[in-house]
SELOVO-508038 format. One line per 10 residues: number of its first residue (from 1); for each residue z, y, x of C-alpha. Coordinates in pm, 1 decimal, always signed. Example, Ala and Ser with C-alpha at 12.3 -4.5 7.8 and 13.67 -1.06 7.14 Angstrom:
# residues 2
1 = +780.0,-450.0,+1230.0 | +714.0,-106.0,+1367.0
//
This chain:
# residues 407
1 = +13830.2,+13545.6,+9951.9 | +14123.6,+13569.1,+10182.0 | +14089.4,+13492.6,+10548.1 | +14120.8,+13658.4,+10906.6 | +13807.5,+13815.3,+10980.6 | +13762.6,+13770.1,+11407.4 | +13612.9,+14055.6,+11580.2 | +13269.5,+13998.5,+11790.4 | +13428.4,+14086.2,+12122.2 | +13614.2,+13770.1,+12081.9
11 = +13363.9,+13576.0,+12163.8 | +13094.7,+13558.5,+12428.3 | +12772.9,+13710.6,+12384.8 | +12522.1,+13536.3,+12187.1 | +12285.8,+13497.8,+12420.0 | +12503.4,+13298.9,+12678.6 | +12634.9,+13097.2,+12346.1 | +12272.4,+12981.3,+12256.6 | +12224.4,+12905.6,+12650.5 | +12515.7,+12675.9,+12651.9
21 = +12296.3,+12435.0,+12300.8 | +11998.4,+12478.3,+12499.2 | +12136.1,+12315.4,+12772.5 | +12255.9,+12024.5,+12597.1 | +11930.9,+11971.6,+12376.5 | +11729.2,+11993.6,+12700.8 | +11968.7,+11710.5,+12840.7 | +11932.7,+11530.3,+12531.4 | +11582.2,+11464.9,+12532.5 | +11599.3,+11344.2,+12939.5
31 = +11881.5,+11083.0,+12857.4 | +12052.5,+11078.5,+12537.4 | +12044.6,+10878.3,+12225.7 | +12095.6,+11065.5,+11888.4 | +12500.7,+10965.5,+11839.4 | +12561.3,+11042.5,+12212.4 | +12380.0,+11395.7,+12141.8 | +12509.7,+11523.0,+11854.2 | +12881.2,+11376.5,+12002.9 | +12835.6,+11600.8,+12279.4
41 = +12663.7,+11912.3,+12087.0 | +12972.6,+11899.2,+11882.0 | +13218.5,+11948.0,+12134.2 | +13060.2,+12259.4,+12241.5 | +13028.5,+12421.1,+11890.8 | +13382.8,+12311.0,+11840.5 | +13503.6,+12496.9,+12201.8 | +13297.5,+12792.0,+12107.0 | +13378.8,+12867.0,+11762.3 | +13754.9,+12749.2,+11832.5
51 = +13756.7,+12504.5,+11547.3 | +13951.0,+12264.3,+11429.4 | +13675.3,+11999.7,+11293.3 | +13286.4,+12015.9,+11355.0 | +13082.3,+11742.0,+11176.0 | +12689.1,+11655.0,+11156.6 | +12540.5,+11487.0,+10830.9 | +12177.7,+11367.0,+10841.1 | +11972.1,+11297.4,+10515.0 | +11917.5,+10922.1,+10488.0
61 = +11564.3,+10794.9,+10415.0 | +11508.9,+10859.1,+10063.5 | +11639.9,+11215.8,+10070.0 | +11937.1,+11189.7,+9858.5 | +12244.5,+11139.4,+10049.0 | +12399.9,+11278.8,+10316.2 | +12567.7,+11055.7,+10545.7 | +12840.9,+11157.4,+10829.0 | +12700.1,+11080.0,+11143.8 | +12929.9,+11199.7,+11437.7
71 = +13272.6,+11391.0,+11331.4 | +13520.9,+11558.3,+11582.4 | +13877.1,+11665.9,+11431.0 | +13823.4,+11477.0,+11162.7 | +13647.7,+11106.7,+11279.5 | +13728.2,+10918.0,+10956.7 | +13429.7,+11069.7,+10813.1 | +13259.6,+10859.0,+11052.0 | +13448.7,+10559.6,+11040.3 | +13496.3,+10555.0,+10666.4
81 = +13141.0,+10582.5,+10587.9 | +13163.0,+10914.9,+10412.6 | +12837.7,+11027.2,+10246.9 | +12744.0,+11300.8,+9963.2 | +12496.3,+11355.0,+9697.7 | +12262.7,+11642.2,+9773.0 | +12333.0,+11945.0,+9545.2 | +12701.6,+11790.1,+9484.9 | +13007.7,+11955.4,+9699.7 | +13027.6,+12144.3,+9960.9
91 = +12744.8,+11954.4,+10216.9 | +12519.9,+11880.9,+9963.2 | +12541.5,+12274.4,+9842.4 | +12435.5,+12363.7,+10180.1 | +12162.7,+12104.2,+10210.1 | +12007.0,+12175.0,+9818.2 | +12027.1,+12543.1,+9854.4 | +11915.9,+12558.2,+10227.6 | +12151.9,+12810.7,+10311.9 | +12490.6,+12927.0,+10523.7
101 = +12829.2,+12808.9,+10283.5 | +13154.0,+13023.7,+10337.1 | +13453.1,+12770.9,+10173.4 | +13739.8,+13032.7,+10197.5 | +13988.6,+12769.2,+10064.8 | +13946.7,+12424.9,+10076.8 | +14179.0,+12304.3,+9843.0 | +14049.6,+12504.1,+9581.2 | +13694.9,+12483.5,+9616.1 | +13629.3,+12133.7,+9458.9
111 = +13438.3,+12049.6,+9750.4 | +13279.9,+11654.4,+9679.9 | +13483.1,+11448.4,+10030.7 | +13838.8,+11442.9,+9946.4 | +13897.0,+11372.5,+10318.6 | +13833.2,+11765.3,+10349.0 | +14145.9,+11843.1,+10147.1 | +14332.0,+11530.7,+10253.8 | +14318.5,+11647.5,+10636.8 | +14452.1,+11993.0,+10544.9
121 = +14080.6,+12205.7,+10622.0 | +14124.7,+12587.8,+10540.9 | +13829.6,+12741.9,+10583.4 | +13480.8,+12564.2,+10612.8 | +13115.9,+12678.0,+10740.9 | +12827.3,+12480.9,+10637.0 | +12452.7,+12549.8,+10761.6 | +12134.4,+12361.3,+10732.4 | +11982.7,+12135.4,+10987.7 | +11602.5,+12214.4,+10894.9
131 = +11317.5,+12104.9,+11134.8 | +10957.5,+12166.1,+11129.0 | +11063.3,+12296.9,+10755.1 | +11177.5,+12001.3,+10651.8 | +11550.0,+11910.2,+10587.0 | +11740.8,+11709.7,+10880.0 | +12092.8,+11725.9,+10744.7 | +12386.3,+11952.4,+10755.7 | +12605.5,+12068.8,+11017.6 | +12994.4,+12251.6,+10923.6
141 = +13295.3,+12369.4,+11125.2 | +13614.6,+12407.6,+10938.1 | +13988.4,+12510.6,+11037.6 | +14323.0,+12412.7,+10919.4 | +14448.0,+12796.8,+10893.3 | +14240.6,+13098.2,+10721.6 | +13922.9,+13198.9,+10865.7 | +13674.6,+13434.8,+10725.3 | +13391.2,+13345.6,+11000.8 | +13196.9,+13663.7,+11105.8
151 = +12820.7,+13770.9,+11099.7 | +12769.7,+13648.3,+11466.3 | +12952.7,+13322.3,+11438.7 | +12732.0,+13227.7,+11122.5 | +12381.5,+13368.6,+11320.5 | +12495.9,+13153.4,+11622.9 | +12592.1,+12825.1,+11409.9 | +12213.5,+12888.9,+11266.0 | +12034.2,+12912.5,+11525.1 | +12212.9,+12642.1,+11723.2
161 = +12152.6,+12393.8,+11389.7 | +11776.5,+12494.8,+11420.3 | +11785.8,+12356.5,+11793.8 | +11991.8,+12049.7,+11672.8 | +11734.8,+11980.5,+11425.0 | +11441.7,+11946.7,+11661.8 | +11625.3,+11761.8,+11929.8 | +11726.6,+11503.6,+11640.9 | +11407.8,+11473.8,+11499.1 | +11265.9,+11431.4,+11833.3
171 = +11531.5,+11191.2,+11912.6 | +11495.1,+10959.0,+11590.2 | +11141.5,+10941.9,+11613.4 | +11181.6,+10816.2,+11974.1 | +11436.6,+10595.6,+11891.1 | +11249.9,+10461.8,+11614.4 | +10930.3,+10387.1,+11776.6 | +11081.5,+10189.1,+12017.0 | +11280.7,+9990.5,+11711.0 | +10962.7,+9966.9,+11587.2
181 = +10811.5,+9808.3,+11902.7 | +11055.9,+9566.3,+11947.0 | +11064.2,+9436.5,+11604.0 | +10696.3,+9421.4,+11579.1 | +10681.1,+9241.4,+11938.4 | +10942.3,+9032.3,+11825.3 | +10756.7,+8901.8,+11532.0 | +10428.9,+8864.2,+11708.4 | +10372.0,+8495.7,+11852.3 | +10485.6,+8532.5,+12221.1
191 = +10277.0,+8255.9,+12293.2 | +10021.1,+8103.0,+12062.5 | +10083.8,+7677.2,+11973.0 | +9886.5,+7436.2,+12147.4 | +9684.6,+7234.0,+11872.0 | +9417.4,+7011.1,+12061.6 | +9058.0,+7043.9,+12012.1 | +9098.2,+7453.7,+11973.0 | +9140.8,+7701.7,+12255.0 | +9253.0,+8036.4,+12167.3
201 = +9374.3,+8402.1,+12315.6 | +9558.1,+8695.5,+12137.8 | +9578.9,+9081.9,+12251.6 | +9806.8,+9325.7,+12043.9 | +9822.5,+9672.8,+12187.7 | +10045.8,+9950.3,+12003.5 | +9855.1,+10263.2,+11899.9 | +9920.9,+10588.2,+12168.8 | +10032.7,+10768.0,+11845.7 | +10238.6,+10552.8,+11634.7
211 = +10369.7,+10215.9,+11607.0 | +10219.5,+10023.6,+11311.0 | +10267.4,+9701.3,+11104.6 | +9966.7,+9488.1,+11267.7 | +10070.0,+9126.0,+11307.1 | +9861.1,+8759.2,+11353.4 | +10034.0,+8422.6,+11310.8 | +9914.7,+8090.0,+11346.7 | +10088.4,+7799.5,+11235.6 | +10039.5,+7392.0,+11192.5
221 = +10092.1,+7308.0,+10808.4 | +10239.1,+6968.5,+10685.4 | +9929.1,+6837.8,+10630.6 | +9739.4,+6904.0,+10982.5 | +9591.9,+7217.6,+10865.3 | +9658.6,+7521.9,+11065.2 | +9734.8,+7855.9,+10912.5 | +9518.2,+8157.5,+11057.4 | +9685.0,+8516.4,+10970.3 | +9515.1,+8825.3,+11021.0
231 = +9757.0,+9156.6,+10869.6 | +9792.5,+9529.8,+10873.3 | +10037.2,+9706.6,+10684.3 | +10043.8,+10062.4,+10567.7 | +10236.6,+10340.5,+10730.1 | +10345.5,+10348.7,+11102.0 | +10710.2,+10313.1,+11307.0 | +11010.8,+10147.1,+11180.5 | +10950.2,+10159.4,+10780.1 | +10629.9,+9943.8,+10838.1
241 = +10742.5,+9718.9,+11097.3 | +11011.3,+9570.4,+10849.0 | +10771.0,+9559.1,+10599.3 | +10543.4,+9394.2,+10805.3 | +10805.7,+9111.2,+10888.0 | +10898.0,+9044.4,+10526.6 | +10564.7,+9042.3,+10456.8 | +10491.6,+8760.5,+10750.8 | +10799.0,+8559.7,+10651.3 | +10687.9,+8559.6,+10283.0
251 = +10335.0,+8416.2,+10406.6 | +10434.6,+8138.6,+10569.1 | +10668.1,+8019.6,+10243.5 | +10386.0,+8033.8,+10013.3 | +10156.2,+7850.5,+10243.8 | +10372.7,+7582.6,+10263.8 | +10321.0,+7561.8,+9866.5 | +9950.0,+7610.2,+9844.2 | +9666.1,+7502.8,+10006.6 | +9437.8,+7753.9,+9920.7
261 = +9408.0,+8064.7,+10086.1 | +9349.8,+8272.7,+9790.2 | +9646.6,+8141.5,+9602.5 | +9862.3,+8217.9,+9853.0 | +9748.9,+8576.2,+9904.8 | +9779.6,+8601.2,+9538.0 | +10168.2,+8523.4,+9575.7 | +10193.4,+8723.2,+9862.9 | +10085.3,+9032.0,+9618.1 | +10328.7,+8947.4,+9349.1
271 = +10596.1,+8941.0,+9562.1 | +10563.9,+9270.2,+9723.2 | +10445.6,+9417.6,+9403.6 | +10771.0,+9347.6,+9259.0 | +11004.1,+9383.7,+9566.8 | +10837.3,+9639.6,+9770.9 | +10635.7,+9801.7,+9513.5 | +10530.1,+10127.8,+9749.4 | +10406.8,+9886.7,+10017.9 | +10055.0,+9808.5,+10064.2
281 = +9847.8,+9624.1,+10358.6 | +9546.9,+9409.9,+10431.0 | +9571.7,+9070.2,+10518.1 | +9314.8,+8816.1,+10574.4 | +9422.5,+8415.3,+10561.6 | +9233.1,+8145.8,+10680.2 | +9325.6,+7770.2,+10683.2 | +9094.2,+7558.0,+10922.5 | +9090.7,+7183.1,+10843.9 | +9244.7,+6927.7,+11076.1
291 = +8952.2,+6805.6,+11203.8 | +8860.0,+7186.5,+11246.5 | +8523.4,+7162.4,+11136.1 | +8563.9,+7363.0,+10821.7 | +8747.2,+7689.6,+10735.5 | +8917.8,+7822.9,+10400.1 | +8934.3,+8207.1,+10426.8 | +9074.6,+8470.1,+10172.5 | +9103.4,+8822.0,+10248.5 | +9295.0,+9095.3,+10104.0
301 = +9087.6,+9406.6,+10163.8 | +9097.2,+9264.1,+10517.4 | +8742.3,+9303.8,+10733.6 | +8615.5,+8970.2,+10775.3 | +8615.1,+8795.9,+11060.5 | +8324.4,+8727.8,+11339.4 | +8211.0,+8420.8,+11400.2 | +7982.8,+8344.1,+11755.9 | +7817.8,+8010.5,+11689.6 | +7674.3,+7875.4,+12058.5
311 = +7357.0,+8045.0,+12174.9 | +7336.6,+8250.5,+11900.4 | +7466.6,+8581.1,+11799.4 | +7757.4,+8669.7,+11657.9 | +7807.2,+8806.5,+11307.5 | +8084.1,+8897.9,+11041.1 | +8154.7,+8581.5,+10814.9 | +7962.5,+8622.5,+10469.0 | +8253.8,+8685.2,+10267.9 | +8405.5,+8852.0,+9980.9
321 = +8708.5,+9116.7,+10039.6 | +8938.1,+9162.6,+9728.6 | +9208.0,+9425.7,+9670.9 | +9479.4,+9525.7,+9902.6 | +9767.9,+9348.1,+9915.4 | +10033.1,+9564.6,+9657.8 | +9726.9,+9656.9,+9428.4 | +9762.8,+9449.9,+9135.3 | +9786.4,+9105.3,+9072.9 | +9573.0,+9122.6,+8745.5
331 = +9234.8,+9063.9,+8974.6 | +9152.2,+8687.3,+9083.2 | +9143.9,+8627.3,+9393.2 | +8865.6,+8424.6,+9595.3 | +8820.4,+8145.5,+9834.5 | +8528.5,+8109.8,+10083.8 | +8431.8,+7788.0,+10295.9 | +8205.6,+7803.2,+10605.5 | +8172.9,+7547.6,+10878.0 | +8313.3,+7580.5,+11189.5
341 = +8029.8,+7382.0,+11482.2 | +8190.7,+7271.1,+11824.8 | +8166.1,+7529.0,+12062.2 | +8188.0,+7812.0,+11802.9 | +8477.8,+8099.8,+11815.8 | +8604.3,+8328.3,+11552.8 | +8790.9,+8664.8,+11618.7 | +9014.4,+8826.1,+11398.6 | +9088.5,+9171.4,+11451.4 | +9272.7,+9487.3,+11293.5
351 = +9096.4,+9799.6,+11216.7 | +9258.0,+9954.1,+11534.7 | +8993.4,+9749.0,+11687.0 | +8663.9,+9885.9,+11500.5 | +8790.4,+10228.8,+11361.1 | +8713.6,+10598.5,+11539.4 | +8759.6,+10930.0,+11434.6 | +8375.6,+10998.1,+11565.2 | +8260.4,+10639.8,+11438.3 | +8215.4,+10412.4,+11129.4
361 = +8357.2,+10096.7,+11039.7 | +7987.8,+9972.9,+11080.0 | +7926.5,+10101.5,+11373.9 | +8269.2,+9972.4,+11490.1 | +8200.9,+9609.5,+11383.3 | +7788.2,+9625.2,+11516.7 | +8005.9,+9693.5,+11851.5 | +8249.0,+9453.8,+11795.8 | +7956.5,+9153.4,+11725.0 | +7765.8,+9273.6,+12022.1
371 = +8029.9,+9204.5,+12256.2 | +8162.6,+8858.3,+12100.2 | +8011.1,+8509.3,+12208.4 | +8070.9,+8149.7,+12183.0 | +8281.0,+8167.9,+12481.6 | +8626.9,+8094.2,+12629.0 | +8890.2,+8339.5,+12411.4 | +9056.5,+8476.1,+12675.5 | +8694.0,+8582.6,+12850.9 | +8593.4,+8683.5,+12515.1
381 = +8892.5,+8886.1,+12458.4 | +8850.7,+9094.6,+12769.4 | +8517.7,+9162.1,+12695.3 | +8620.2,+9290.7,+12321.7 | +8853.2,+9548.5,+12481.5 | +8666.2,+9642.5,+12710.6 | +8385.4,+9736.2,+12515.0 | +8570.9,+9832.6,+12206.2 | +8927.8,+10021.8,+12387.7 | +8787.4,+10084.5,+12725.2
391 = +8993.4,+10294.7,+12957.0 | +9113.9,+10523.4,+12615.2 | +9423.1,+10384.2,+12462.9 | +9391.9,+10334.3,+12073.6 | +9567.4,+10568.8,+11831.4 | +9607.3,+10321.4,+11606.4 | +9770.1,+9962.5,+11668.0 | +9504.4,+9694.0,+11789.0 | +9506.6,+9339.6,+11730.3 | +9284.5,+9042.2,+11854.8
401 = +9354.2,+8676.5,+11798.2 | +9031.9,+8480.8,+11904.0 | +9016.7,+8078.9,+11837.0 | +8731.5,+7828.4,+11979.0 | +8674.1,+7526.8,+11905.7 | +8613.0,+7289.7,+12201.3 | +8293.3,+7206.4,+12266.0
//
């Protein structure tokens, strides 16, 4: 390998080097969003290594590409969507291997982005971004004349990747929670329809730990009917969010084509079987007739709901809960009726509401029945949380919908 090896007194001390990426990552996580970070981060590395091109690659979702994310000396990476296969080239030799890559020469190397050799890059540097142990992306450095990078310059690239690799995990999770929020806010009704004869009141709190894929809907059908949807998908932030949505959009379709709730769940299943075959999630349906004096329920591995009939106690509706939604579809699926007296009220609820590290699902839903009555919703539904959440936010998402029907 050919190259101009540049001695350590050339550069500042180490130390003061890593001071100057601790100062931006410390910035970063008071005000920055991940491009804005890694824009400025790069600037720095560039100044201090006296490079010609400095470029950040982060692993997209599935772990098998590599796609540029912020670029300086050489932006079309960026703007032309440049991405590469892990374990192929020179970025995705860095990334399967896990390990520092010296390119000497460029144009000889076979390196995988002809944009390398296009813009006239010499000499290259590639290091990992890992995090936590797990791989972020890849971060390199290159110059347009011969470089043979020394033992410091490759130690301080390192360790400042390590501190990039924190700060952008930190950074994307942040950012994606409050994706996730949004979305799943977005999706949730932000008020609940007026349909006469029924009074009703909804709470949705996000969990303190993670944002999930809890949703309710309710919805007038073409024939009078209203739709009643109870749902909780798998997984938490951004990935179940979207899932969640598709999931609520594909609901409402099929219940436009059935009128029974099982039927529609069973739909519901094939379609994410087939489409989103890793997703899974419990959803409970319920159609109450227009006169709202009977109720069609279905649920999906969904805990049933609690009905309060007036002057008498509350209890969980005597129903049967079939598989998850993204189980199979080989399993029928089943349909129960109950009757629905004036003055009664049915909750529906995630199992944010019920669930507890130190508790179990019984014990959760005993709670829940104690503190439900045949009531007005919204009076109802402070009295849920406030026996059930109390003054301790949820780690999970929490979701209440409550519906009376007028005495």
């Amino acid at each position: 390998m050919t190259g101009m090896e540049r001695p350590a007194d050339a550069l500042e001390g180490l130390a003061r080097k890593l001071e100057n990426i601790q100062a931006i990552t410390d910035e970063a996580f008071a005000h920055m969003g991940v491009d804005e970070f890694l824009d400025t981060l790069l600037d720095r590395v560039r100044s201090i290594l006296e490079v010609d091109t400095a470029v950040v690659l982060l692993l997209d979702r599935q772990g098998r590409l590599l796609e540029a994310t912020v670029a300086k000396g050489i932006e079309e990476e960026v703007s032309q969507g440049a991405h590469v296969p892990v374990g192929q080239g020179f970025a995705g030799r860095v990334a399967a291997e896990r390990r520092p890559v010296y390119i000497a020469d460029v144009a000889h190397a076979g390196v995988f982005n002809p944009l390398l050799v296009q813009r006239g890059l010499h000499s290259l540097l590639g290091v990992p971004l890992i995090g936590g142990g797990h791989l972020v992306g890849v971060m390199h450095v290159g110059t347009l004349a011969p470089r043979r990078f020394t033992a410091d310059e490759t130690e301080f690239l390192q360790l400042a990747a390590a501190r990039v690799a924190m700060a952008v995990q930190t950074l994307t999770s942040r950012a994606e929670r409050a994706g996730a929020l949004e979305l799943q806010r977005s999706l949730v009704p932000s008020s609940l329809p007026d349909i006469p004869g029924l009074e009703m009141a909804a709470r949705y709190r996000p969990g303190k730990e993670n944002v999930g894929g809890d949703w309710y809907d309710v919805f007038t059908l073409p024939s009078g009917e209203i739709g009643i949807v109870m749902g909780d998908v798998a997984g938490h932030g951004l990935p179940a969010a979207v899932v969640m949505g598709r999931m609520r959009s594909s609901l409402r379709a099929y219940a436009l084509e059935t009128a029974d709730p099982a039927q529609v769940l069973g739909k519901l299943d094939r379609k994410m079987l087939h489409f989103e075959p890793n997703a899974t999630a419990t959803v409970l349906y319920a159609i109450c007739s227009p006169s709202l004096d009977r109720v069609r329920v279905s649920s999906a591995g969904h805990p049933p709901p609690v009905i309060a009939l007036p002057e008498s106690p509350a209890e969980t509706v005597d129903m049967k809960q079939d598989l998850l939604i993204g189980f199979t579809t080989e399993t029928p699926r089943t349909t129960t009726v109950f009757d629905l007296p004036p003055g009664a009220l049915l909750c529906f609820y995630t199992d944010g509401l019920i669930e507890r590290r130190d508790n179990s699902v019984d014990s959760g839903i005993a709670r829940l029945c104690d503190a439900v009555y045949a009531g007005p919703p919204e009076q109802v539904g402070a009295a849920v949380m406030a026996a059930l959440i109390g003054r301790e936010r949820a780690s999970d998402d929490v979701a209440v919908l409550l519906l009376q029907r007028k005495p």
